[in-house]
C-alpha positions in Angstrom: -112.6 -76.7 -102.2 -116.1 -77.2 -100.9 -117.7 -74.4 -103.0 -115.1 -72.4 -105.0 -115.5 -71.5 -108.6 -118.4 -71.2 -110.6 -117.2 -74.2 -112.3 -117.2 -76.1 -109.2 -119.9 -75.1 -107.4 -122.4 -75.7 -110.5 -121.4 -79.4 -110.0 -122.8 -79.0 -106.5 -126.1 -80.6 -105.6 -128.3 -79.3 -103.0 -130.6 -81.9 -100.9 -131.8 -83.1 -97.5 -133.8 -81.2 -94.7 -134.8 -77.6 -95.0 -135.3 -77.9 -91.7 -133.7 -74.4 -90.4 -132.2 -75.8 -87.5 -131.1 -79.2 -89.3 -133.7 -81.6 -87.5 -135.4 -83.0 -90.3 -135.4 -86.6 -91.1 -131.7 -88.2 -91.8 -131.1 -91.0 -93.7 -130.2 -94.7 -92.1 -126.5 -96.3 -93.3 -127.3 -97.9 -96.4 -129.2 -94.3 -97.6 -126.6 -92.1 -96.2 -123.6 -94.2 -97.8 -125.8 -94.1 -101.0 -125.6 -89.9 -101.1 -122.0 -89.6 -99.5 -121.1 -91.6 -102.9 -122.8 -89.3 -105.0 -121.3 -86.4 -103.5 -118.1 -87.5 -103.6 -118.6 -88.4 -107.4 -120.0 -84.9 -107.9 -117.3 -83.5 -106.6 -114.5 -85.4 -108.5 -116.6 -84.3 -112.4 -116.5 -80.7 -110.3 -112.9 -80.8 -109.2 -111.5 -81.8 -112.4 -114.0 -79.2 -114.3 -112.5 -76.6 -111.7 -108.6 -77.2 -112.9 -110.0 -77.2 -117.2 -111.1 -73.8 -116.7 -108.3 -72.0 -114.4 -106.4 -73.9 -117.1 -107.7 -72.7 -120.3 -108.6 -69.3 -119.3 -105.5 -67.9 -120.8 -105.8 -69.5 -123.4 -108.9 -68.4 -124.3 -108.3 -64.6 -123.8 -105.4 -65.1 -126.5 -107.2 -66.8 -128.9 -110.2 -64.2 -128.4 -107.7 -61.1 -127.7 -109.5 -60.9 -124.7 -106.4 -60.3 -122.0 -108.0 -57.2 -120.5 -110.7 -58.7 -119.7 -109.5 -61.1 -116.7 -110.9 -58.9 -114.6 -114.3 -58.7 -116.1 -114.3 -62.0 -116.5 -114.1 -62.7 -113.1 -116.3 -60.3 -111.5 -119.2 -60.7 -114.5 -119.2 -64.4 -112.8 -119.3 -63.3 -109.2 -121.9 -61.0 -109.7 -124.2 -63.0 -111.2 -123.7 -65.7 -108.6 -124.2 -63.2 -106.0 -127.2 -62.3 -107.5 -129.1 -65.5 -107.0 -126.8 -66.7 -104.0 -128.4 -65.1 -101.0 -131.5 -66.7 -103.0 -131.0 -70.0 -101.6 -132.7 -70.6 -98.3 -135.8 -68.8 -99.6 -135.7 -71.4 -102.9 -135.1 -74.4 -100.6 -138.1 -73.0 -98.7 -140.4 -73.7 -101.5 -139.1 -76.3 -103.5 -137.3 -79.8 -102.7 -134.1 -79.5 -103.4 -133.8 -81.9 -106.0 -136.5 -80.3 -108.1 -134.0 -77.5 -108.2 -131.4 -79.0 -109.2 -132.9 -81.2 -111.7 -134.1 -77.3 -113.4 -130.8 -76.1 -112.9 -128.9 -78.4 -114.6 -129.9 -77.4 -118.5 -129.1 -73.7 -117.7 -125.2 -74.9 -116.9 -125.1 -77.0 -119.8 -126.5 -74.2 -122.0 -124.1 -71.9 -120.3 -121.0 -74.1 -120.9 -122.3 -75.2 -124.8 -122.5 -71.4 -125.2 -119.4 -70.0 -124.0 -117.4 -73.2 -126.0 -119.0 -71.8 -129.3 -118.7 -68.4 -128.4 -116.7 -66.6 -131.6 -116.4 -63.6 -129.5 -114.9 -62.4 -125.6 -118.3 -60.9 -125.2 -120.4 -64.3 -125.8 -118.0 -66.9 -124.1 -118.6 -64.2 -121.0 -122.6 -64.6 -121.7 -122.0 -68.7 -121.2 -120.0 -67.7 -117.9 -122.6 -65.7 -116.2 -125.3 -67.8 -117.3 -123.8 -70.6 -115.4 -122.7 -68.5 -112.5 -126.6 -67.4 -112.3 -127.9 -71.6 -111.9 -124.7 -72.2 -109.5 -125.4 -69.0 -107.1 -129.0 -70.4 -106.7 -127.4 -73.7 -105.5 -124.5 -72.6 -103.9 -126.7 -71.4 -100.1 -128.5 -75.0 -99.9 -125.3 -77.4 -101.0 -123.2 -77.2 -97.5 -127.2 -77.1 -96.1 -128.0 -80.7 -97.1 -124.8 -81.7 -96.6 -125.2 -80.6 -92.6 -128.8 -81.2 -92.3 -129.5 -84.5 -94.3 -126.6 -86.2 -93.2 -125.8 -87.1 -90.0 -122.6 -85.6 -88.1 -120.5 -88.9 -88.4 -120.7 -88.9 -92.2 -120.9 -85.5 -92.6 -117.4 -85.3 -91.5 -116.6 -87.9 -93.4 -117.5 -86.5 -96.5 -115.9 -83.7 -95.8 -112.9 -85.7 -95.5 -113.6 -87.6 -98.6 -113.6 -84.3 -100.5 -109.8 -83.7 -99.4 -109.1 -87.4 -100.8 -111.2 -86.6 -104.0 -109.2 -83.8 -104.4 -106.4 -85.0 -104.5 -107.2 -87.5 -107.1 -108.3 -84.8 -108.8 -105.2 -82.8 -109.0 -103.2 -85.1 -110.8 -106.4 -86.5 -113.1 -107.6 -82.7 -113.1 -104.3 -81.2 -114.7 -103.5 -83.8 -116.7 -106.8 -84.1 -118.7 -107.2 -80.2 -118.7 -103.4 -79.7 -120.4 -104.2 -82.7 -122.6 -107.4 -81.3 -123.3 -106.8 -77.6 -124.1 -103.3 -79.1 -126.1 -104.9 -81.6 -128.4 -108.7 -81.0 -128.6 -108.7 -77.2 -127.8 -110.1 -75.1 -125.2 -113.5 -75.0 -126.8 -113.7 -78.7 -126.9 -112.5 -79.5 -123.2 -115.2 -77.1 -121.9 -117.9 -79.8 -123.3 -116.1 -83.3 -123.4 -117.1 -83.6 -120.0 -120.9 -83.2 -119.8 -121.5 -86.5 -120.4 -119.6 -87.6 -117.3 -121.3 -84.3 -115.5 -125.0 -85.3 -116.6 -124.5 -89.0 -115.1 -123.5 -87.7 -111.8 -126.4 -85.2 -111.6 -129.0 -88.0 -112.2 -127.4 -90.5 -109.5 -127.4 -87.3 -107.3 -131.4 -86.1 -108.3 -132.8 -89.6 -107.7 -131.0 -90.7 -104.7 -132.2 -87.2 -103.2 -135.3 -88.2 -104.4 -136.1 -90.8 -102.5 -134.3 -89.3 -99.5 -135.6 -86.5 -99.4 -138.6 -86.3 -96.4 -138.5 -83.1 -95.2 -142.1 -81.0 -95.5 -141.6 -77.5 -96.6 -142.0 -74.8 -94.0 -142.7 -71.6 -94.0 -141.6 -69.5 -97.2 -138.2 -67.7 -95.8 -138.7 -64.2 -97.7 -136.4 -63.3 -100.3 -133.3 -61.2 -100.0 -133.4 -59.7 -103.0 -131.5 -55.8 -101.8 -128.6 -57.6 -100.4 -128.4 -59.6 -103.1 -128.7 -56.8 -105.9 -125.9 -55.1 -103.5 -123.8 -58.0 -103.8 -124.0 -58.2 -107.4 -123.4 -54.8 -107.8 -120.5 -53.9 -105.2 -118.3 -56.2 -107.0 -119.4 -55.2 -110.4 -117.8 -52.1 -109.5 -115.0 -54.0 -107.6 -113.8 -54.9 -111.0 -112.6 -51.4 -112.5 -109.7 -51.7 -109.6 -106.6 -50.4 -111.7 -108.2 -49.4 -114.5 -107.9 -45.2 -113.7 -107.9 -43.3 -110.4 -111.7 -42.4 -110.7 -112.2 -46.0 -111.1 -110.1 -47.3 -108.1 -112.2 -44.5 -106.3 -115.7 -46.4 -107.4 -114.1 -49.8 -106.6 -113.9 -48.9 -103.0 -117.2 -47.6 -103.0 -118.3 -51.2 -104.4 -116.0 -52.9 -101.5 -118.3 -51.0 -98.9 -121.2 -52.1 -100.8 -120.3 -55.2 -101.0 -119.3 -55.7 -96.8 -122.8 -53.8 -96.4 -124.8 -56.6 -98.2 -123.0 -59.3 -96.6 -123.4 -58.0 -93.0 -127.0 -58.4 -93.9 -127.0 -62.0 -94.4 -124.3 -63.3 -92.1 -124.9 -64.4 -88.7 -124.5 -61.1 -86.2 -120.9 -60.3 -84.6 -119.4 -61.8 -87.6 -117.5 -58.4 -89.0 -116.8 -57.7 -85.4 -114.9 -61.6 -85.0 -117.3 -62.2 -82.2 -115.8 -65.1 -80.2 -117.3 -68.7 -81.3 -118.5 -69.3 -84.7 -118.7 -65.6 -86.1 -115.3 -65.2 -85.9 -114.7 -68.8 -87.2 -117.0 -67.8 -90.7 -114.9 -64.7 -90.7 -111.4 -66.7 -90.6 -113.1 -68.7 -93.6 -114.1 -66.0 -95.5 -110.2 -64.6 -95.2 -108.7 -67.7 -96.0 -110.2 -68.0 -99.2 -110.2 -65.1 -100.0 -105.9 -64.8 -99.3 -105.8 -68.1 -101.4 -108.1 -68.0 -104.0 -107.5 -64.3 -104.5 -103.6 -65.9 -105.4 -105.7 -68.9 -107.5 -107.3 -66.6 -110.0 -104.0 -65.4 -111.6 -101.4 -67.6 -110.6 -102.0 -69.5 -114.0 -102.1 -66.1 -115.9 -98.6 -64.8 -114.8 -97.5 -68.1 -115.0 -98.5 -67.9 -118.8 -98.3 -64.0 -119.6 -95.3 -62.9 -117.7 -92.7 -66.4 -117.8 -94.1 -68.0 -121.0 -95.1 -71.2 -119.8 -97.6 -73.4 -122.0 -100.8 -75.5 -120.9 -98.9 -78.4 -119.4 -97.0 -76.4 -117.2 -100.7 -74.6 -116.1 -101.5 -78.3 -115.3 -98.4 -79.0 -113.3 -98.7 -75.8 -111.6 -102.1 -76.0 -110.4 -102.0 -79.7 -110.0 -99.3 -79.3 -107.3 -100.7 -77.3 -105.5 -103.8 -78.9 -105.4 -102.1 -82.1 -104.4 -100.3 -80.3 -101.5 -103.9 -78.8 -100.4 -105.4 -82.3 -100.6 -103.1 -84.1 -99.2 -103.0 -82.1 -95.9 -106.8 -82.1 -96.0 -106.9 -85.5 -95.9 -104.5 -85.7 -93.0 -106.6 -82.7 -91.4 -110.0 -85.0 -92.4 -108.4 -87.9 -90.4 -107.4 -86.4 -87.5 -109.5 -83.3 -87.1 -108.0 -80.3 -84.4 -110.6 -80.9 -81.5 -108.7 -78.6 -79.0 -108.6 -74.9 -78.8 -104.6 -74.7 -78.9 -104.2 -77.2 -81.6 -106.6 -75.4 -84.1 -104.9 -72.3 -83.1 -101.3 -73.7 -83.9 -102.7 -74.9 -87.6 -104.2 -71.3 -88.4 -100.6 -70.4 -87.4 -98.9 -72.9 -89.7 -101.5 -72.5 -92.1 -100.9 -68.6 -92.0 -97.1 -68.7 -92.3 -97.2 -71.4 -95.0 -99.3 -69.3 -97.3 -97.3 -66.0 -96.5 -93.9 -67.5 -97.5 -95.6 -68.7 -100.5 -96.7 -66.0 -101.9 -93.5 -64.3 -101.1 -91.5 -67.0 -103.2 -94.4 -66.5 -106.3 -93.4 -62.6 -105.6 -90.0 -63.9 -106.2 -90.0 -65.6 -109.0 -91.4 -63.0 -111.2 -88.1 -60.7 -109.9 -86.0 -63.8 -111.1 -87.4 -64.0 -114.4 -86.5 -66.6 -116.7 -84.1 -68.2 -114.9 -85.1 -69.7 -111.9 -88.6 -67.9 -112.2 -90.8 -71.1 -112.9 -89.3 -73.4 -110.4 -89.7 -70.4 -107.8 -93.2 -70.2 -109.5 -94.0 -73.9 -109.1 -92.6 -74.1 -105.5 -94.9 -70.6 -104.0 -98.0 -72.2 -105.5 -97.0 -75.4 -103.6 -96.4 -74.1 -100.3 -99.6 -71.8 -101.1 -101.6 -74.7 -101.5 -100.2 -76.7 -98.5 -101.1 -73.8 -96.5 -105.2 -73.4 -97.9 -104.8 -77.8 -96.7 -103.5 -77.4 -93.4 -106.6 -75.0 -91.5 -109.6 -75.5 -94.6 -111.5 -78.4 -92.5 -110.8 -77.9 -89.3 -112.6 -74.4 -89.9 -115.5 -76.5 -91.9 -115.9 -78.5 -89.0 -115.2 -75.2 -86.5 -118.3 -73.6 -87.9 -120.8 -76.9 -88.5 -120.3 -78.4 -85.2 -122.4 -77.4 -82.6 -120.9 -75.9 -79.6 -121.4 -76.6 -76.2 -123.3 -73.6 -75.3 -125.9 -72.7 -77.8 -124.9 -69.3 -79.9 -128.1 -69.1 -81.7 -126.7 -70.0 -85.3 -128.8 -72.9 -86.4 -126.8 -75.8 -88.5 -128.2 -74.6 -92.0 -127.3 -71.1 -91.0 -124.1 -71.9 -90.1 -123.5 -73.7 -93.5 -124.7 -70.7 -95.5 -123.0 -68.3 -93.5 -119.5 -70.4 -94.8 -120.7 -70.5 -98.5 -121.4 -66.7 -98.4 -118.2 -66.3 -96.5 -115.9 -68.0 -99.2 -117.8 -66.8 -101.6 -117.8 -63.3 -100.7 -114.2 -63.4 -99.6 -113.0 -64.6 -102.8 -115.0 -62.3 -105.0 -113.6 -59.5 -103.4 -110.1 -60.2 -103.8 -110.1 -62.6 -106.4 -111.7 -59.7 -108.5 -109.5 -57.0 -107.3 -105.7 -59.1 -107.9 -107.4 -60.0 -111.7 -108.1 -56.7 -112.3 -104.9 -55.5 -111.3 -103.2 -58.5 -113.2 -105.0 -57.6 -116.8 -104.3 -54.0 -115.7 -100.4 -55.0 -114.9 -100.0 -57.5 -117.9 -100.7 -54.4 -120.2 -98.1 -52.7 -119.2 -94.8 -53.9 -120.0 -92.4 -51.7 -118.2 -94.5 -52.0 -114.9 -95.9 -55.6 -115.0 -93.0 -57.7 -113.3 -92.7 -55.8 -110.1 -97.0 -54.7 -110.0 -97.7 -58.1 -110.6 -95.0 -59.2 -107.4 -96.9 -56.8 -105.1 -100.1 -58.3 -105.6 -98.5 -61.2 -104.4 -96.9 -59.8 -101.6 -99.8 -58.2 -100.6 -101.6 -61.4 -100.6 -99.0 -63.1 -98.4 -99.2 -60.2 -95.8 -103.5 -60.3 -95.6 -102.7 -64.2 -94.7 -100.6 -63.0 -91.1 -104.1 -61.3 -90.5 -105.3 -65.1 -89.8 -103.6 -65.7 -86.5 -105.1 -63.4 -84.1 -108.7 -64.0 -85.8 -108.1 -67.9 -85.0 -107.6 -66.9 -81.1 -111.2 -65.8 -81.4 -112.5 -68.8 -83.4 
């Protein structure tokens, strides 16, 4: 929620303190209400831009014969975020943070103008990475200022704002992207909302603007190998499926990939160190179960039972609503004790296993009860992302009693390179598989149920990690 997609996480400013340990300046009420607001209104043009492209996204590769490229797609994107991601720090080291986003913002709407009037597969994937590249640069310093420039009181309640923007989002999100994608057309609905997305940017620049009071420090250096070994890993992630040979290089990218990121992430994290390691590590696995399920659930919904745009809308809307809806409830009353966090991992992890199991289900079904059993996995899937998402925010970004040597803007790029990483990993490998699957027609309906039921059984892998946590 709080950096998936590159749709999303292009609509996410950066600001505040670069402060590495998060004690620059903060500002007063009036200030801090001022940028809480413009997050949140951020994150609404973000939220609903997130559900337009999951949307049309099928519809695009069928107008642009283009349904073996899902996978490509996805981990064209990835990489080039990953490219600039572990960028961040260093960029917020040497220029405010609003100066960056205020250049940043033309290359996203060059990258969506491009990909809307793209004739061709190959160009509408040029507007993609293009985008991906300004959003990866941004991604490292967003959760940053949100820690650092804030202070802790609003900070968690902007995170719990997100969970209530989100769910206003998944029944405006759906509704405009079916409407859109059905009347005005896919290459329409990926511009109609700049206008809305420009506005937001500039109440977000100049409010950082004035806010912003932090001196820059010294120049952090830049990690350019683990980022070119990000990038790369998951380039060659994406030929999972597509021969032997090729599943053979694709677990040669995963190792590159888990190299990279142990690299950048805070020590003890791969082992599940007790504390906060292990608490980025549960992140990273979350999103990477459920967004792993998020990057084809629309496309089997669409390829394998036939269902058109405003069924993508009500599919993805409810389970965005059920995700919200327990944020929210998560947001306002926030696990404080050990045993109570552990128990919503443990719901959290049995909500999203039996989820996936019913979307495993309902492609065995088939046309009969196959969209219902469709609509009601992706629901219990999203109620299960809802019920352990902020809690592990908040796990990570507050500071424990005895100090661990993870700084507060650490910790909050350790999360975005933990859902991020996470998701590319898996997210890439199930829509590979998928355009691999969809392809084949005497093969797809039970392939395309494993990938499912494999993503249910990674979720179990949450409980003991959250003992840790």
């Amino acid at each position: 929620m709080i950096f998936r997609s590159t749709d999303r996480s292009t609509d996410r400013p950066a600001g505040g303190s670069t402060a590495a340990d998060g004690s620059g300046s903060r500002p007063g009420g009036a200030a801090a209400a001022t940028l809480a607001a413009a997050l949140l209104m951020v994150e609404l043009v973000a939220a609903c831009q997130s559900y337009l492209t999951t949307t049309i996204t099928p519809l695009m590769a069928h107008d642009l014969q283009a349904q073996d490229g899902y996978g490509l797609l996805v981990a064209s994107t990835e990489a080039a975020m990953f490219l600039t991601m572990p960028l961040g720090a260093a960029l917020l080291s040497r220029w405010p943070a609003a100066r960056m986003l205020a250049w940043l913002t033309p290359v996203v709407v060059a990258g969506g103008v491009l990909s809307a009037l793209a004739p061709t597969f190959t160009l509408f994937l040029s507007g993609r990475v293009l985008a991906a590249l300004a959003a990866g640069a941004l991604m490292t310093v967003s959760l940053s200022a949100l820690a650092t420039a804030l202070p802790p009181s609003w900070r968690r309640l902007v995170l719990a704002g997100y969970a209530l923007v989100w769910l206003v989002a998944s029944v405006v999100g759906p509704v405009y992207a079916g409407w859109a994608a059905s009347v005005i057309g896919w290459r329409w609905a990926l511009v109609a909302y700049l206008p809305l997305f420009l506005a937001a940017r500039a109440v977000v620049i100049l409010r950082l603007r004035e806010l912003d009071r932090a001196e820059q420090g010294g120049r952090e250096p830049l990690r350019l190998l683990p980022a070119l070994g990000l990038a790369g890993g998951i380039t060659l992630v994406s030929l999972w499926g597509t021969s032997l040979p090729g599943t053979v290089v694709a677990g040669a990218g995963v190792v590159l990939v888990l190299m990279a990121a142990a690299r950048i992430l805070p020590g003890g994290t791969f082992r599940a160190r007790a504390g906060r390691p292990a608490a980025i590590l549960l992140m990273g696995l979350l999103c990477a179960v459920y967004f792993g399920g998020h990057a084809v659930v629309a496309i089997t919904a669409h390829d394998l039972l036939g269902r058109d745009a405003g069924d993508l809308a009500l599919l993805l809307g409810a389970g965005g609503v059920a995700w919200s809806v327990l944020g929210v409830v998560c947001g306002r009353w926030p696990a404080r004790r050990a045993t109570a966090y552990r128990w919503r991992v443990a719901g959290s992890a049995a909500l999203l296993a039996t989820g996936f199991a019913t979307l495993a289900l309902s492609l065995v079904a088939g046309s009969g009860v196959g969209w219902e059993l469709h609509l009601l996995g992706w629901t219990l899937s999203g109620a299960g992302m809802g019920l352990s998402y902020v809690d592990t925010l908040n796990r990570v970004l507050d500071e424990p009693a005895e100090p661990d040597g993870i700084g507060t803007s650490v910790a909050a790029q350790a999360l975005v390179m933990a859902e991020a990483i996470g998701t590319a990993l898996v997210a890439t490998v199930t829509a590979s598989a998928i355009a691999w699957v969809v392809a084949a027609p005497d093969q797809r309906v039970m392939a395309s149920a494993g990938i499912y039921g494999g993503l249910g059984l990674l979720a179990l892998l949450m409980v003991p990690l959250a003992r840790r946590a």
